[in-house]
C-alpha positions in Angstrom: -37.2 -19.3 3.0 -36.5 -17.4 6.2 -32.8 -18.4 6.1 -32.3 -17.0 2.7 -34.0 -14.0 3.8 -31.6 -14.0 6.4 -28.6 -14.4 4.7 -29.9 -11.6 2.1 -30.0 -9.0 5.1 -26.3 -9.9 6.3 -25.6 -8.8 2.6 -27.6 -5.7 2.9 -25.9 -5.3 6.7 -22.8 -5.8 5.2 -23.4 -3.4 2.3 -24.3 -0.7 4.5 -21.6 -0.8 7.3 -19.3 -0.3 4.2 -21.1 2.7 3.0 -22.3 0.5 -0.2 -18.6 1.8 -1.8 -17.9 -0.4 -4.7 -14.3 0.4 -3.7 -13.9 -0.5 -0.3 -15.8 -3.8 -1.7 -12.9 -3.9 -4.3 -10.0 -3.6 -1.7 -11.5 -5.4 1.0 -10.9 -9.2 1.0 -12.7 -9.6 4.0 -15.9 -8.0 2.3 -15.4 -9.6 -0.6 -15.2 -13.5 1.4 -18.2 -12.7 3.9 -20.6 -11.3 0.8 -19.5 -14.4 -1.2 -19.9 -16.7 2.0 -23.6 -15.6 2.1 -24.2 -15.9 -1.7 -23.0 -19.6 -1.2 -25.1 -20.3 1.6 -28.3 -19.1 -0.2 -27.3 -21.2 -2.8 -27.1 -24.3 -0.4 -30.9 -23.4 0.8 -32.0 -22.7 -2.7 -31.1 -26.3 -3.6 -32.8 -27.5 -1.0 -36.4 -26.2 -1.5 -38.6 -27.9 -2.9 -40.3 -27.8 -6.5 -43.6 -26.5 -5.1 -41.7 -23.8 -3.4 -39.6 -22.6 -6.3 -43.2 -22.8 -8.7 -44.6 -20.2 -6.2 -42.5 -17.7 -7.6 -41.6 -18.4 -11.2 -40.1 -15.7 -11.5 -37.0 -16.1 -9.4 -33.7 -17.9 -11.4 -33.5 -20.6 -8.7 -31.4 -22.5 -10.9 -29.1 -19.8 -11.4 -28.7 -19.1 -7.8 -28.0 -22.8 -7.2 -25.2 -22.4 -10.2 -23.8 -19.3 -8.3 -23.3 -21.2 -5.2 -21.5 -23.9 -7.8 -19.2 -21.4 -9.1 -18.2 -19.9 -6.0 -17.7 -22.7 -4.1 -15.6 -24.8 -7.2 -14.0 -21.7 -8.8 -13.4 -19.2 -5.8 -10.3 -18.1 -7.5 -11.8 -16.8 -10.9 -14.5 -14.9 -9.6 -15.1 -11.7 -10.9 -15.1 -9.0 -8.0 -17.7 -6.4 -10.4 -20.0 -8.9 -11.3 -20.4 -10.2 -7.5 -20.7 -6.2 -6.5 -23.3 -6.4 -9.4 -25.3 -9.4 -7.7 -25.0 -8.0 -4.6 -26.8 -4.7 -5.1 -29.2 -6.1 -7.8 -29.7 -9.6 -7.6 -30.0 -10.0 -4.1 -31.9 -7.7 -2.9 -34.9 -8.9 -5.3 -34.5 -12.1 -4.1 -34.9 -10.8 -0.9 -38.1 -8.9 -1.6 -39.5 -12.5 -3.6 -38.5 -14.4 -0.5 -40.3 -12.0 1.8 -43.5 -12.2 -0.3 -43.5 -16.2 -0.6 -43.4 -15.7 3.2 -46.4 -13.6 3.6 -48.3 -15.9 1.8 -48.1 -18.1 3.8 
């Protein structure tokens, strides 16, 4: 859970050094491969958690994160730069914030 966490703040990191400009995110390849980079390594260490962990908090789409990862990694070419701008200002940081309170629980 920490790693994912950690991966989610590179985004956020990432985000912010670029001043959170849907543009820059839209011109800059680099950007675009580092955010995606992280998106796929989430979805490497969302695949590997286990049942018990994911049933802590229901309410997280682990499968769909695990998909994303899928997608990214099998179909880099087809992926749609908005709706990975969209995931990385919305999705992410509420996985984040899920992660983080799985982690104080314990």
């Amino acid at each position: 859970m920490e790693k994912i966490v950690s991966y989610c703040r590179r985004i956020d990191e990432d985000l912010s050094r670029c001043g959170r400009d849907p543009d820059v995110f839209r011109n800059d390849h680099l950007f675009q491969d580092a955010c995606c980079m992280c998106i796929v390594q989430i979805g490497e260490l969302v695949a590997q958690l286990s049942d018990e962990a994911k049933a802590e908090a229901p309410s997280v789409p682990w499968r769909v994160i695990k998909d994303t990862r899928n997608f990214y990694v099998h179909a880099y070419g087809a992926i749609d730069i908005p709706s990975v701008w969209e995931t990385l200002n919305r999705d992410i940081p509420a996985l984040r914030r899920s992660c983080e309170e799985l982690l104080q629980k314990q």
